[in-house]
C-alpha positions as CSV (number, residue, x, y, z in Angstrom):
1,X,-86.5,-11.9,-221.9
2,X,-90.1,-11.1,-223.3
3,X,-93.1,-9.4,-220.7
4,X,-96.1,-11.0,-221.3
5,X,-99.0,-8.7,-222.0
6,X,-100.7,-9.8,-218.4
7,X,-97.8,-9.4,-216.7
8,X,-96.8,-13.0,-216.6
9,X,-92.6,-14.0,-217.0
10,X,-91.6,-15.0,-220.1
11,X,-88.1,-16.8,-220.3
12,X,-86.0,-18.6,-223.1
13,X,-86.7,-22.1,-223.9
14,X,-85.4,-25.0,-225.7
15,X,-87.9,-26.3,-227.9
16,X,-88.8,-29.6,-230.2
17,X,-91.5,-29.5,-232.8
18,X,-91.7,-32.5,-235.2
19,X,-92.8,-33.0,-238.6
20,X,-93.0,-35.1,-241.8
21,X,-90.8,-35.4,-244.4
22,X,-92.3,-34.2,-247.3
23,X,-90.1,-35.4,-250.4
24,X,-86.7,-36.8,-251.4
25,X,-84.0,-37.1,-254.1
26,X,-81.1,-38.5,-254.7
27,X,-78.3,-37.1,-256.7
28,X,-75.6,-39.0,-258.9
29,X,-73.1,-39.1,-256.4
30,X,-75.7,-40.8,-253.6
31,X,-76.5,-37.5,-251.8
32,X,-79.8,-37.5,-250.9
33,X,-81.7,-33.8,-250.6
34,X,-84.7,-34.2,-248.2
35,X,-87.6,-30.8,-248.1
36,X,-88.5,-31.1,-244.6
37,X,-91.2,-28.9,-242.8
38,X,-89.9,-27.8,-239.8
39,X,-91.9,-26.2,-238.3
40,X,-95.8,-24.9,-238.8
41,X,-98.2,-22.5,-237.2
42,X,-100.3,-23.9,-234.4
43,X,-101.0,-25.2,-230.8
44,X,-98.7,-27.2,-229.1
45,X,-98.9,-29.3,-226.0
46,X,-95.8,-29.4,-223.6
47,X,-95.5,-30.9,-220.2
48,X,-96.3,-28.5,-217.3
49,X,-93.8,-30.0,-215.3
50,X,-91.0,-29.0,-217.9
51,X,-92.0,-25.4,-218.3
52,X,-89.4,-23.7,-216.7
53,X,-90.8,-20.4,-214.8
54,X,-94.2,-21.3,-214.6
55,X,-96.6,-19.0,-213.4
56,X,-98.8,-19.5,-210.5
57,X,-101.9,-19.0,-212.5
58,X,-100.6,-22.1,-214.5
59,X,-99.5,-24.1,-211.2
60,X,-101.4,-27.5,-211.2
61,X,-102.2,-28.1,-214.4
62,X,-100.2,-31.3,-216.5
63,X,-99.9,-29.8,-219.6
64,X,-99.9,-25.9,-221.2
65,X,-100.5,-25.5,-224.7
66,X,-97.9,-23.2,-226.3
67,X,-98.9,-21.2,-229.7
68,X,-96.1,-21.5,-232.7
69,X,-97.1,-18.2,-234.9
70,X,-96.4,-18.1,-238.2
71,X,-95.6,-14.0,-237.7
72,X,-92.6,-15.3,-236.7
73,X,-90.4,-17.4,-239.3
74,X,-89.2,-14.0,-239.8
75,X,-85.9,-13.9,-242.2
76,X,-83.6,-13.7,-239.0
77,X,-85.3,-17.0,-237.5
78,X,-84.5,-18.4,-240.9
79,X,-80.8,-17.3,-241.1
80,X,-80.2,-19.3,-237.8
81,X,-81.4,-22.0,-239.8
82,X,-79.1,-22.2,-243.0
83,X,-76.5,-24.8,-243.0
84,X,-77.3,-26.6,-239.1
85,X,-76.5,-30.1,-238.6
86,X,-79.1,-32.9,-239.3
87,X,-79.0,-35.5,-237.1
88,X,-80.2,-39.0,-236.1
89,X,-81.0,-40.5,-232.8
90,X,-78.9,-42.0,-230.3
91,X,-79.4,-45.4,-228.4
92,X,-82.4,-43.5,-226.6
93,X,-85.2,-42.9,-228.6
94,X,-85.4,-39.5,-229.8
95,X,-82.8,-38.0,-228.3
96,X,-81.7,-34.4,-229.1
97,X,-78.2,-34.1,-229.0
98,X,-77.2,-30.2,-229.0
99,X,-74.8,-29.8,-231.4
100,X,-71.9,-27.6,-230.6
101,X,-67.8,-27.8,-232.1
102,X,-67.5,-30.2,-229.6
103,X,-69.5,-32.7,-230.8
104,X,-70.8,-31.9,-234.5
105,X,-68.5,-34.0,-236.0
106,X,-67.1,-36.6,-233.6
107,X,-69.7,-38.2,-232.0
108,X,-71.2,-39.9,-235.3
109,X,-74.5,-38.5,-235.1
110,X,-74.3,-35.5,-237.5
111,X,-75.2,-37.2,-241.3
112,X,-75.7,-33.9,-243.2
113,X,-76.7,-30.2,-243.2
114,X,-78.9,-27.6,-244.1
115,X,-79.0,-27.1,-247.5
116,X,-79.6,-23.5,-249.1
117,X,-81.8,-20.9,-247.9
118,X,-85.5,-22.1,-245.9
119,X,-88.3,-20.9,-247.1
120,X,-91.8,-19.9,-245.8
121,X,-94.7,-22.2,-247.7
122,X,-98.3,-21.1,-246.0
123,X,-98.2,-21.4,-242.5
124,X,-95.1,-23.7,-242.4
125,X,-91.1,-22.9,-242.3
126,X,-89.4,-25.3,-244.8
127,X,-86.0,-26.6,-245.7
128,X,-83.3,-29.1,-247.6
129,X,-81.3,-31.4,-245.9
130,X,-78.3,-32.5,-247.5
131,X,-77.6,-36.1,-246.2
132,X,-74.3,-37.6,-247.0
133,X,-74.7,-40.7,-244.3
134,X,-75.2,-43.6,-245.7
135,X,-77.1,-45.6,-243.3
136,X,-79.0,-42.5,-242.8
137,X,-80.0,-42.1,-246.4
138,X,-81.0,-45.6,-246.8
139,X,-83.4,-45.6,-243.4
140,X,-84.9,-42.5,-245.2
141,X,-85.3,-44.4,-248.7
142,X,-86.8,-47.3,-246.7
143,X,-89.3,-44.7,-244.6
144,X,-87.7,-45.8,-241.4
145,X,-87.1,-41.9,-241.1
146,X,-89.8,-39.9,-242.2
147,X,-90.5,-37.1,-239.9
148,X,-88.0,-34.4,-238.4
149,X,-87.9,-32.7,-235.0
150,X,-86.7,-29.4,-234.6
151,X,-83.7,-28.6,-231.7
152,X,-84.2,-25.0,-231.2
153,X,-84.3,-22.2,-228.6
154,X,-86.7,-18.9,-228.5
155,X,-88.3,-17.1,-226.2
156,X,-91.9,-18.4,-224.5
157,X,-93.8,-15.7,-223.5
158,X,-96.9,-16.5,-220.7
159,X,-100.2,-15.2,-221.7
160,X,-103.6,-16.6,-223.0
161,X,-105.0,-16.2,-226.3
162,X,-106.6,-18.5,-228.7
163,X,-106.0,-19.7,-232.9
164,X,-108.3,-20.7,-234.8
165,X,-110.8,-21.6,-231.8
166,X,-107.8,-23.7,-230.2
167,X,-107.1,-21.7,-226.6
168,X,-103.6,-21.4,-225.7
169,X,-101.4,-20.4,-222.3
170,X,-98.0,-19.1,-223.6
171,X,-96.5,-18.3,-227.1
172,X,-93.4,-19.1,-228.7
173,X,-91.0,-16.4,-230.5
174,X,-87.6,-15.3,-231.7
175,X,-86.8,-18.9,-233.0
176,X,-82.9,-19.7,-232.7
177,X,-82.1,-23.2,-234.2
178,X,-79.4,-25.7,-233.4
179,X,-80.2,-28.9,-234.8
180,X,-82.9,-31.0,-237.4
181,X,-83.5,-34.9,-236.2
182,X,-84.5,-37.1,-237.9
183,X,-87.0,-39.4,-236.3
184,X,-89.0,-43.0,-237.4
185,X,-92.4,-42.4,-238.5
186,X,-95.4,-43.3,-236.5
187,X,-94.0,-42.3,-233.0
188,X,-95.8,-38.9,-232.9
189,X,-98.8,-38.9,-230.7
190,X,-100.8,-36.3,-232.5
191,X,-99.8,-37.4,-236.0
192,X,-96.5,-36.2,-238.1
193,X,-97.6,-32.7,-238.6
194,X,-98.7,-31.6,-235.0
195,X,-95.9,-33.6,-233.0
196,X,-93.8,-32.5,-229.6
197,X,-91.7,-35.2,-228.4
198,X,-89.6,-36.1,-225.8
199,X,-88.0,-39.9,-225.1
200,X,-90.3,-40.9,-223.4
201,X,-93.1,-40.3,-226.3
202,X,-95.1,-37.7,-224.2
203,X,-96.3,-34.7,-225.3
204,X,-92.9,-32.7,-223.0
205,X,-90.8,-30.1,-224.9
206,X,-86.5,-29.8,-224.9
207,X,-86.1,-26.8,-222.8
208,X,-82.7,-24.6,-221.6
209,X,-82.3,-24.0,-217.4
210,X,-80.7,-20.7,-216.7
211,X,-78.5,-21.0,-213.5
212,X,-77.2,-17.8,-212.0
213,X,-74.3,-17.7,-210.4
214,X,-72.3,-15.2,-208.6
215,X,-70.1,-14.5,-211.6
216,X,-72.3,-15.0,-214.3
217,X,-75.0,-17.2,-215.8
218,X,-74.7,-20.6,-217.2
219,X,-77.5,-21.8,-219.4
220,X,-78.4,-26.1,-219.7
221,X,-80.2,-27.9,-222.1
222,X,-82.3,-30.9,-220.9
223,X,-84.0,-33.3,-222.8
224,X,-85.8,-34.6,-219.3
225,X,-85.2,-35.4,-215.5
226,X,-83.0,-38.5,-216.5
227,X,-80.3,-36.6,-219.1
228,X,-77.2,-37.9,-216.8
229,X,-74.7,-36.4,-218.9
230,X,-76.4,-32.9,-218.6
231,X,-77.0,-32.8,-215.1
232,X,-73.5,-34.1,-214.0
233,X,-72.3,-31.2,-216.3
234,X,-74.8,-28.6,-214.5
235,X,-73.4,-30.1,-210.9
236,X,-69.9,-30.0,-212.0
237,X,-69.6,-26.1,-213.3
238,X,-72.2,-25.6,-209.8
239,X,-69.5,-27.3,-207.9
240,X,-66.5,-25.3,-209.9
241,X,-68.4,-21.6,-209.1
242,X,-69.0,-22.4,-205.5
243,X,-65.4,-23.4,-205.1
244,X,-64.0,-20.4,-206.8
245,X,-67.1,-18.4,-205.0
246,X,-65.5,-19.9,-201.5
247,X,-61.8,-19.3,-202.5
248,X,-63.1,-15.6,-202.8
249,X,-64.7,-15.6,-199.5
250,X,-61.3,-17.3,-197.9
251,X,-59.4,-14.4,-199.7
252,X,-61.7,-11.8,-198.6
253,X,-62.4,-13.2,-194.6
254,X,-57.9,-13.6,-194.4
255,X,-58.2,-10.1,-196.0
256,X,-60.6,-8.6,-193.2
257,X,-58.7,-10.8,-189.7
258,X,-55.2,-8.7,-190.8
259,X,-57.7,-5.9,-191.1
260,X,-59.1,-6.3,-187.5
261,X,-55.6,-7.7,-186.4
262,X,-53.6,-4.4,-187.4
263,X,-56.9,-2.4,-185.3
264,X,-56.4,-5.0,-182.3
265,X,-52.4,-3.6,-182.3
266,X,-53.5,-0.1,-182.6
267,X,-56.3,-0.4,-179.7
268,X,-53.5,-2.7,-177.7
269,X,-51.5,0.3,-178.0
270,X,-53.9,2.8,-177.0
271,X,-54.8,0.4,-174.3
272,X,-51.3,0.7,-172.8
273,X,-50.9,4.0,-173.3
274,X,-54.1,4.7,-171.2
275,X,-52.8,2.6,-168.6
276,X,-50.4,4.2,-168.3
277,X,-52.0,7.7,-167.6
278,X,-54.2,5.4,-164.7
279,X,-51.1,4.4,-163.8
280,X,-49.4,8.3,-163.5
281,X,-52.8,9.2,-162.0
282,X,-52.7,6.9,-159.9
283,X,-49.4,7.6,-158.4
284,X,-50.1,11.1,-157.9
285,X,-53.1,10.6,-156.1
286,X,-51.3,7.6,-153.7
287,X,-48.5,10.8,-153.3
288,X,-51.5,13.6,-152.5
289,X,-52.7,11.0,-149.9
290,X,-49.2,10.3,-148.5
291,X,-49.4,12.2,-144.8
292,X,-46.1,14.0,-145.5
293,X,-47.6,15.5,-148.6
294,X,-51.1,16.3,-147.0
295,X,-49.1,17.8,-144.6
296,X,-47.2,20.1,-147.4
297,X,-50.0,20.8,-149.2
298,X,-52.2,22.2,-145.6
299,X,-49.1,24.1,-145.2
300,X,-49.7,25.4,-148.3
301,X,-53.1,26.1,-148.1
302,X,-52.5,27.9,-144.7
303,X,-49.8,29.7,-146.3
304,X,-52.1,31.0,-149.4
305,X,-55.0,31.7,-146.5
306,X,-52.2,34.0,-144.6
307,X,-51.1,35.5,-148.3
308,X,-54.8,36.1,-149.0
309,X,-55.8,37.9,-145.5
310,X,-52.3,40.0,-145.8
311,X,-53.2,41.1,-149.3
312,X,-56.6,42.1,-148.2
313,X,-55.8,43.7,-145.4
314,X,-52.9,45.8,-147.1
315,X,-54.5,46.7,-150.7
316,X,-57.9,46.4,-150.6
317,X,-60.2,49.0,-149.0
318,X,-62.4,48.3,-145.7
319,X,-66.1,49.0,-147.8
320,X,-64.6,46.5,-150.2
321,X,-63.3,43.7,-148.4
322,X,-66.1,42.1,-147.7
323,X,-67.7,41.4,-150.9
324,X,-64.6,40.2,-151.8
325,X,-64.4,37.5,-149.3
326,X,-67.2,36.5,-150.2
327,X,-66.3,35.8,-154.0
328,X,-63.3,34.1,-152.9
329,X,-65.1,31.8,-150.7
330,X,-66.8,30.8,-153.6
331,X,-64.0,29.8,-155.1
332,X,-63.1,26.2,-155.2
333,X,-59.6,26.2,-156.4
334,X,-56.4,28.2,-155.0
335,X,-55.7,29.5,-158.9
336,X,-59.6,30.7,-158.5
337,X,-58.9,32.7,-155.5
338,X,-56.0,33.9,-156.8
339,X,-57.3,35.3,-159.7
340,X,-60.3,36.7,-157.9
341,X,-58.3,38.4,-155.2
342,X,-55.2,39.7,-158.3
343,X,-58.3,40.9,-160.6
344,X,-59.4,43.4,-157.9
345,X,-56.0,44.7,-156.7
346,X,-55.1,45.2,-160.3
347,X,-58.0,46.7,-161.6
348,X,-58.0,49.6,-158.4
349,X,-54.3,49.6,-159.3
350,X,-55.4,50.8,-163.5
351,X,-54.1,47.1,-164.5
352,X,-56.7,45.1,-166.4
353,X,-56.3,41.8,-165.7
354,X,-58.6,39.6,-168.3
355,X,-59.0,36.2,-169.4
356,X,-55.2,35.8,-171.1
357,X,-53.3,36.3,-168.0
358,X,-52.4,32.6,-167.6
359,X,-52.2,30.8,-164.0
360,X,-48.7,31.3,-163.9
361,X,-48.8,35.1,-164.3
362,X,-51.5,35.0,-161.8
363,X,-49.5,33.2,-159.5
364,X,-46.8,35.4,-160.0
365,X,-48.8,38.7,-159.5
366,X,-50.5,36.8,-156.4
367,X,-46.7,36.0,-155.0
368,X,-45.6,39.9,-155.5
369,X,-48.7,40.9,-154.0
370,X,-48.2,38.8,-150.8
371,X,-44.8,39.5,-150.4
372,X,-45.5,43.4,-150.4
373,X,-48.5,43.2,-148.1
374,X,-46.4,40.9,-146.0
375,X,-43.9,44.0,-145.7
376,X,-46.1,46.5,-145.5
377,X,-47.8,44.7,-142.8
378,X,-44.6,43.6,-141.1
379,X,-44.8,40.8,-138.8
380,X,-48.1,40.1,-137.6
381,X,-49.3,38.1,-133.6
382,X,-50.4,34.8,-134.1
383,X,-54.4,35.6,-133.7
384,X,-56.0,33.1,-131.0
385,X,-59.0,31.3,-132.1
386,X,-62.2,31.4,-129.5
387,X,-62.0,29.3,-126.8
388,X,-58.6,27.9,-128.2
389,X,-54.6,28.6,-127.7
390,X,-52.7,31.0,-130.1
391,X,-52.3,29.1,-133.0
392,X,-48.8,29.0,-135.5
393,X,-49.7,29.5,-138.9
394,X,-46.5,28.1,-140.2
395,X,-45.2,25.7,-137.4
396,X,-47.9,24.2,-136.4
397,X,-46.7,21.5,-133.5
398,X,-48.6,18.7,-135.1
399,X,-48.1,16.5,-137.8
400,X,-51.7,16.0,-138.8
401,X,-52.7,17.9,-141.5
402,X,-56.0,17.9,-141.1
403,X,-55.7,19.4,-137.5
404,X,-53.7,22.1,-139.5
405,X,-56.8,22.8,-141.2
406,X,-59.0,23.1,-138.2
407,X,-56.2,25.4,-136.7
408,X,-56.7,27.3,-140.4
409,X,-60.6,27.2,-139.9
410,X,-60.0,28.7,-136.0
411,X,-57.9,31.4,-137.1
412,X,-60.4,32.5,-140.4
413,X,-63.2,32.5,-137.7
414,X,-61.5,34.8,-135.5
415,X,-62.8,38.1,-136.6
């Protein structure tokens, strides 16, 4: 695709261009060589309408005036040219039939060829045509087809300029042809050598639509709106792409559910396997709020309590003790105060005790501690809280734990 010098698109284009005849002869086996001008240098009408990718800056107007330069019948235009079909019109008048191997020789429209190598003659591209129809050479004998219309595709290129005082809105380039009709005289508008044609004898131009697609680009020629048989073809490779685009999609959206299914299984799993940790949580806490283990664990706490005042009393020195209390009190867990209380008895002892002495080493140091205090100590009176009986640390006479605890709180108060 071409830039225009203003920044304008330029796109590829179908084009027609017709023009006279300009001599014949016939040969002794009835072969008729026609020299044909196909195409020559100037300004061109086409219908606005049928200018595919028209600018805004051309937007509203009916027709835009396309320049043919001579600069380019360029020997690679020209190759493109040797030996393409010659053709005649169907039922419609002037229709361009693109020729491909489908059609060139089946559908009885193709009545001869290029002949030999065009040629450049002043400002117009010229050529032979080898006709070996013979209705078609008659109708050319007769003049019933004296001009030529050229089926070809090139670039257009949006942009103004002028030639030869003639002003201009897009030019024409890289000529590929396809096809040379041959056409009645006297249908041309502006006269045999200056003719663009379309069925409808208006000044509109062939042109190629470029249809993107998701896999690719397809490319259809139109002669205008009404070309049936090109449109349904257009609709039916549209419909073709968006079924194969929408078997993809199926493919890809069954793809993605067993993706999300096979995460569903794995967060079900999870799912469970966090329920049941509620559930173990659960049933520890319903066993820690059970009275007979609140009771257990008060005794335990009054046991740790008597541990922890027995240790104290037995290892740790009078002008220490209570700073000690006082960092134990801070404690909020029994491992806490264990550690706390183990730490400072020994440390005195020449025992560090640092951060990889694990719980249950504390624990055990705490349980040797206590049971040597508790000998050392031998067996203690029951202490009597203010204003309150002697209290049992260990047998308390009720079953309520938390009037254990008040019996614990008595006893710490009773200094």
């Amino acid at each position: 695709m071409v830039g225009a010098a203003n920044g304008l698109e330029a796109g590829v284009k179908a084009f027609r261009n017709r023009q006279g005849i300009a001599k014949w002869r016939e040969d002794e086996n009835g072969l008729l060589t026609v020299t044909v001008c196909v195409l020559k240098e100037g300004v061109y009408p086409y219908g606005a309408d049928e200018c595919e990718g028209l600018p805004e800056a051309l937007a509203g107007r009916d027709t835009v005036m396309e320049f043919i330069p001579a600069s380019e019948f360029t020997p690679e235009a020209m190759k493109t040219l040797e030996g393409k079909p010659a053709t005649i019109m169907t039922a419609e008048d002037d229709a361009h039939e693109w020729r491909t191997p489908d059609n060139a020789m089946k559908d009885g429209l193709t009545v001869g060829a290029v002949a030999g190598t065009p040629w450049v003659e002043g400002d117009e591209l010229r050529c032979d045509l080898l006709l070996s129809d013979r209705e078609a050479i008659e109708a050319v004998k007769r003049g019933e087809l004296a001009e030529v219309s050229a089926g070809y595709e090139g670039e257009i290129t949006y942009g103004d300029g002028t030639f030869n005082g003639e002003a201009y809105q897009a030019r024409q380039s890289d000529f590929r042809f396809n096809h040379i009709l041959l056409l009645p005289e006297g249908a041309a508008r502006l006269g045999p050598d200056t003719r663009i044609i379309n069925k409808r004898t208006t000044n509109m131009a062939e042109y190629t639509v470029k249809q993107h697609f998701k896999n690719g680009t397809r490319t259809f020629r139109f002669t205008n709106e009404a070309d049936k048989d090109e449109a349904e073809r257009m609709a039916n490779e549209a419909a073709e792409e968006a079924r194969a685009s929408s078997a993809e999609e199926v493919e890809n959206a069954m793809k993605r559910c067993n993706e999300l299914k096979e995460e569903i299984e794995v967060k079900n799993a999870e799912l469970e396997e966090a329920k049941q940790v509620i559930s173990d949580y659960k049933e520890q806490i319903d066993k820690l709020l059970d009275p007979e283990s609140q009771e257990q664990l008060a005794a335990e706490l009054l046991d740790q309590a008597a541990a922890e005042e027995e240790i104290m009393e037995s290892e740790v020195d009078e002008s220490e003790r209570d700073e000690l209390e006082n960092r134990v009190k801070n404690c909020k867990l029994r491992a806490e105060r264990q550690r706390v209380i183990v730490s400072h008895v020994m440390n005195r002892r020449g025992l560090v005790v640092d951060g990889n002495w694990t719980d249950e080493g504390i624990g055990a140091a705490f349980a040797v501690l206590a049971t040597s205090a508790k000998a050392r100590l031998g067996n203690r009176k029951p202490r009597k809280a203010p204003g309150s009986e002697p209290v049992k640390v260990r047998n308390a006479n009720t079953g309520d734990p938390f009037a254990r605890m008040m019996a614990f709180k008595n006893r710490k108060g009773d200094k």
